[in-house]
N, C-alpha and C positions, 0 to 999 in steps of 0.2 A: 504493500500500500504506500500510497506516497502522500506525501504530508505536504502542506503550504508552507512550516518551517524547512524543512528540507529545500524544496526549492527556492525559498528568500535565502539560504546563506549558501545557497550555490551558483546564484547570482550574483549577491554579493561579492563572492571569489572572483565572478568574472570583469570585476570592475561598473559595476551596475549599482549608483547611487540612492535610488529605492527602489523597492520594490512594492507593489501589491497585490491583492487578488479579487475580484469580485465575483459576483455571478454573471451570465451571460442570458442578459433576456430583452424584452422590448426597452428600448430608452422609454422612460417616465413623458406621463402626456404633455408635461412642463416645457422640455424641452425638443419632443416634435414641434411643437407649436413654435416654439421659438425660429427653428431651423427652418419649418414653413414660411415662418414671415420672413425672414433673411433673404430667402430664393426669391418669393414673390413681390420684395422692397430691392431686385435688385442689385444688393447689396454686394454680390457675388461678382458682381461687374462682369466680363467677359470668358470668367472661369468656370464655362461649361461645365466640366464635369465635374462640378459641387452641385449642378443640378439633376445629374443622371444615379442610378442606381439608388431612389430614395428608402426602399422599400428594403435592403441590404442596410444601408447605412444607420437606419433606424431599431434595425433588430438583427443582432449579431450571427442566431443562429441559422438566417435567413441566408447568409451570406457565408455562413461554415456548418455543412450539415453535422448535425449531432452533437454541438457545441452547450456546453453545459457551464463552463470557465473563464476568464480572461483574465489573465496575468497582466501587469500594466508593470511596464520598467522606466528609469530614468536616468539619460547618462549626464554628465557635465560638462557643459563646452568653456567656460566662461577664462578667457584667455590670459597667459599670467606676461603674455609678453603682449603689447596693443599695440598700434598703426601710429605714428606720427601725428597728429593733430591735425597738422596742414594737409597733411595729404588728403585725397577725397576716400570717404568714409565704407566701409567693407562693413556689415552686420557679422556683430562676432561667429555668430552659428556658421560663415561660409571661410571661417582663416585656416580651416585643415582640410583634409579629408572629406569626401563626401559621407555627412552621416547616415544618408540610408545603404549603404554598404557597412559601415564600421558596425552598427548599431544592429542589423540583419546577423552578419556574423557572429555575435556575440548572444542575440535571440536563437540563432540557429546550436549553435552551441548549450544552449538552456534549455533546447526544445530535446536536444539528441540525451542530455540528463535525463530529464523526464523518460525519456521514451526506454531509457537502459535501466529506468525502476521499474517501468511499465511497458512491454512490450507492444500492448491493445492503446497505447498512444496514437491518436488521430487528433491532428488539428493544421492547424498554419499560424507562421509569424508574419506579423504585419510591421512595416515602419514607415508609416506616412504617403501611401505607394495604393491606398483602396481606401473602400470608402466606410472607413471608420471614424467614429466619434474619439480620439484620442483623448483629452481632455476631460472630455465625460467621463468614460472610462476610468482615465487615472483619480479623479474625482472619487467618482464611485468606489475603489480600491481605495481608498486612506493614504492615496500618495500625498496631495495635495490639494488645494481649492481654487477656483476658479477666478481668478480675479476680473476688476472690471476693466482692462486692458485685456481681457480675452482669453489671458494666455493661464496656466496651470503655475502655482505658486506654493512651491514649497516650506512650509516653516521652517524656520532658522538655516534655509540655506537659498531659499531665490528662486526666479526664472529661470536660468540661464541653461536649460535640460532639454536635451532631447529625449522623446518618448517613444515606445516600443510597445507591442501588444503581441501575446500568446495566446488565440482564440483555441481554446481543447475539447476535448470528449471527456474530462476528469470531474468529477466533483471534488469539491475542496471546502478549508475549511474559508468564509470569508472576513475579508477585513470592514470595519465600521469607517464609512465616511468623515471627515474632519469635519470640525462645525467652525473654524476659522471665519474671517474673512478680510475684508477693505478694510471695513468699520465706514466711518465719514469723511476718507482719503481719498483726495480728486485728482492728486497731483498726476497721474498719465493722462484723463481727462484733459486736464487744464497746458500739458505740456506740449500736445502732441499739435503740432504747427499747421496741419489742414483740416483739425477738428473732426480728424474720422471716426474717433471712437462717440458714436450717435449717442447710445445711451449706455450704461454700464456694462459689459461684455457683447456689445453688439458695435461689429466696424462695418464700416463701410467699406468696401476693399478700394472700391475707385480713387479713395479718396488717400488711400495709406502709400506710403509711401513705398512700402515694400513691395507692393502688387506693381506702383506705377514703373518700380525701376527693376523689377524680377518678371513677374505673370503676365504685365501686358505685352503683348507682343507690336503694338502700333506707335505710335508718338506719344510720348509723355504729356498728360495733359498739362494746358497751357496753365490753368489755375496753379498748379501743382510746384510746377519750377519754379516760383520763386521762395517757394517754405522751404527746397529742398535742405536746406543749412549746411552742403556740403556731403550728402548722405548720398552716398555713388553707388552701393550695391545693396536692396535693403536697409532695414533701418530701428533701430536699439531703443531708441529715443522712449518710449514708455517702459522700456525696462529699467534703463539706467535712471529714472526719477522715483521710483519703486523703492519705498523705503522698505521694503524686504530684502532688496539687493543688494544692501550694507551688509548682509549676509555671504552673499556671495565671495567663491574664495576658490582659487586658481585651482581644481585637481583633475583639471581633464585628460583625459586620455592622451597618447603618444602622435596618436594619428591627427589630433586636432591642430596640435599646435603649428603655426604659421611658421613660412618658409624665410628664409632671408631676403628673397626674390620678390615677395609677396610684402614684405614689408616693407619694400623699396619702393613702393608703387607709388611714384610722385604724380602731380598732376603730369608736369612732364613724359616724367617713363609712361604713363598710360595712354598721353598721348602720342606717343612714336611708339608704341604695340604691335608690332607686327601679328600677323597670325602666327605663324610656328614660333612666335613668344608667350602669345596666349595659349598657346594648345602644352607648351611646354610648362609654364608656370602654373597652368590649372588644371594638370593633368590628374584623374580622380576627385573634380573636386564639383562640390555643388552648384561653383559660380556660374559654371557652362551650361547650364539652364537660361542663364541670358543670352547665353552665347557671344560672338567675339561682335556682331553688329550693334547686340543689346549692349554691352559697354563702350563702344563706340556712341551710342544714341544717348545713353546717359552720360556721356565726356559732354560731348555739346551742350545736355540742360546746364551742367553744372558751369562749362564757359560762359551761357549766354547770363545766368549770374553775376560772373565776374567784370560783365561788361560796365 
């Protein structure tokens, strides 16, 4: 038989900063509704397929037959070496490695545990990559709470975590939700420079910066460039005002940490980028999601800026 303490300090081993476990059933009517109005406000901007597959995304074991489980993991990216100041700005989660590789292997790993206590192991890992409610999830397991920047908030240690999920065939024992929260702290509300975050954990993606210099794939909106504050790839800005984040403390992984190459990226150097500099300096790395024209399109907002 395998126990939910067994597998939290065998993750642990794996370098996996929490762990937790829930059950795997319909998400709470609370937050359908929430997710409905998000899709139908909109808010999703041009990333289609946050509107596809609702009916998976809503109920887990819809989307892993025979799922009875979800393990929720958290790893730490939060960097002990940072960028220049002047330089134009990189969101911490993209200075190493791509994390749904690093973070997979390390699930995959935890999965193949499991399965050498438990033979009759069935399930899949997930990192960011389907259409899971992560967040929720990790919510619902006692990692963390959900703040009103959107994002998953660890007590006494931050943001700055990527998340992982193990949807199974196991029953387990579960963990109780945190009853944490904000309190009557606005500061990512009030910080965040094109006022995406609409109302308490609900953003507007159009409007974030992350989406307009990552996910869109067209021209940066006009509105947009002149908030960017120098915010070239993605953007931290409501986490780094997060006064949980004074928690936060450099123990990320080998794979995350930024290149010497990477940290050279002056305005300059980024803009005389060749391609085979870009394919070479971002080689396994999450930035190539924008690819080398999307940093090229975000070099010019951030010029027209500086005009």
């Amino acid at each position: 038989m395998v126990t939910s303490i067994q597998i939290k300090e065998y993750a642990y081993s794996l370098g996996f900063d929490a762990c937790g476990v829930c059950e795997a059933e319909e998400v709470d009517l609370e937050n359908q509704r929430g997710y409905k109005d998000w899709i139908s406000s909109s808010f999703h901007a041009n990333m289609e397929y946050m509107n596809r597959n609702a009916e998976k995304r809503l109920n887990p074991t819809v989307l892993v037959e025979g799922a009875r489980s979800i393990i929720c993991v958290a790893l730490n990216y939060y960097p002990e070496v940072k960028q220049p100041e002047d330089h134009p700005q990189f969101a911490y989660y993209a200075y190493g490695k791509d994390y749904h590789d690093v973070v997979k292997a390390k699930l995959q790993m935890l999965y193949d545990y499991i399965k050498s206590l438990n033979p009759e192991l069935e399930g899949r890992c997930f990192v960011d990559t389907a259409p899971v409610l992560e967040r929720y999830w990790a919510a619902k397991a006692g990692i963390g709470f959900i703040g009103k920047n959107s994002l998953l908030i660890i007590p006494k240690k931050g943001s700055y975590f990527f998340l992982g999920e193990l949807i199974l065939n196991l029953e387990l024992d579960y963990d109780i939700p945190l009853s944490n929260s904000c309190g009557n702290c606005t500061r990512c509300i009030d910080a965040c420079p094109t006022s995406a975050i609409v109302t308490p954990k609900v953003i507007n993606a159009k409007k974030c910066i992350s989406y307009q210099t990552i996910e869109n794939k067209g021209e940066i909106d006009e509105d947009i460039i002149p908030n960017l504050n120098n915010r070239f790839y993605g953007c931290d800005i409501c986490q780094q005002v997060c006064p949980y984040n004074r928690y936060a403390r450099s123990l990320s992984a080998e794979e995350f940490k930024p290149s010497d190459a990477f940290l050279g990226l002056s305005f300059d150097r980024l803009n005389s980028l060749s391609v085979e500099e870009y394919q070479s300096i971002f080689k396994g790395s999450a930035v190539k999601r924008a690819k080398y024209t999307g940093l090229k399109r975000n070099l010019e907002a951030l010029r027209a800026n500086r005009k």
